[in-house]
C-alpha positions in Angstrom: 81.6 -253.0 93.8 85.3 -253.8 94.5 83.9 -257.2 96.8 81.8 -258.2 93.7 84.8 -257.6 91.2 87.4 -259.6 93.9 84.7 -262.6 93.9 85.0 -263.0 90.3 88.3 -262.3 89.8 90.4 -265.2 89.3 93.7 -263.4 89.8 94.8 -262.5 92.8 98.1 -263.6 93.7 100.7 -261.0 93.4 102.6 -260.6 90.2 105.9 -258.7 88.9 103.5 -256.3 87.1 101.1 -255.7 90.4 104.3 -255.1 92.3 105.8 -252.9 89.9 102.5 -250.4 89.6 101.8 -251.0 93.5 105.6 -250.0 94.0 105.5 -246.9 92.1 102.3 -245.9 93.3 103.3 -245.8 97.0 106.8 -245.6 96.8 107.7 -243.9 93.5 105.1 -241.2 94.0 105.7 -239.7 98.0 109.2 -240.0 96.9 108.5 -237.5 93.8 106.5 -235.4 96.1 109.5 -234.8 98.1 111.4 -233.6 95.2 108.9 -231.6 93.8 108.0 -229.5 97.5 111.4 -228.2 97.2 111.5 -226.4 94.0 108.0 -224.7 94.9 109.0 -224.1 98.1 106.1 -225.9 99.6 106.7 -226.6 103.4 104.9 -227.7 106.8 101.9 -229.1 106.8 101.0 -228.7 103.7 104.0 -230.6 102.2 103.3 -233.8 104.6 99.8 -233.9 103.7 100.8 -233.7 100.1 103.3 -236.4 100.9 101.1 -238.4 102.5 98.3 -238.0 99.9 100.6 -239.3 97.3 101.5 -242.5 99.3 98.0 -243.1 99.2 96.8 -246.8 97.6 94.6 -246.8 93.6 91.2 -245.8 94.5 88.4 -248.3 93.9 86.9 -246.0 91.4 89.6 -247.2 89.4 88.6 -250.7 89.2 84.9 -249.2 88.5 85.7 -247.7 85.2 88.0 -251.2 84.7 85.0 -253.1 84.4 82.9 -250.6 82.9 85.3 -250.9 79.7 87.2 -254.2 80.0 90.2 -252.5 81.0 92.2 -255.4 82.7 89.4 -255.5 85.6 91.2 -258.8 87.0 94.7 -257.1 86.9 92.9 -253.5 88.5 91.4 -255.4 91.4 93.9 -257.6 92.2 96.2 -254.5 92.6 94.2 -252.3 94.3 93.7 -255.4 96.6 97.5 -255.6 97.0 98.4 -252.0 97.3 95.8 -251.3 100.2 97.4 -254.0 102.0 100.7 -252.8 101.3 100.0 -249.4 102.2 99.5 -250.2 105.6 103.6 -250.8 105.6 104.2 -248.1 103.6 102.3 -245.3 104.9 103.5 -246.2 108.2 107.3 -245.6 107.2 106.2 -242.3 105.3 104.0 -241.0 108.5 107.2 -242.0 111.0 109.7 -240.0 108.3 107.3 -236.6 107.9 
């Protein structure tokens, strides 16, 4: 589904908006994780999977329901493009730091 979407999509250079929402997806949200083990005393393993879960790139389902209701599909695939290939930077740094 995601191949047929990127095919037709005419967008898919990267943008301010697509690096914004790619940013605080695997940035913003292992970094909140962090902050939020602490208070609920989550530790070990179970905090660096949850870390590491939350680093994770959009999920193609994502662009699915995009297309279903004209939600931006364009915009949706051509981050979830983006933020897979990022994550292969990012989740690298978070996996060397846990």
């Amino acid at each position: 589904m995601l191949g047929v979407q990127m095919a037709q999509s005419r967008m898919l250079r990267p943008d301010r908006d697509m690096l914004a929402v790619s940013g605080m997806r695997l940035i913003g949200s292992p970094l909140l994780a962090v902050l939020l083990a602490m208070p609920f005393g989550i530790s070990g393993i179970e905090r660096d999977v949850a870390i590491i879960q939350s680093g994770m790139p959009a999920a193609v389902l994502i662009a699915v329901i995009a297309n279903e209701y004209d939600l931006m599909p364009d915009f949706v695939t051509a981050t979830i493009l983006f933020s897979t290939l990022a994550s292969v930077v990012t989740l690298t740094f978070i996996i060397s730091f846990l």
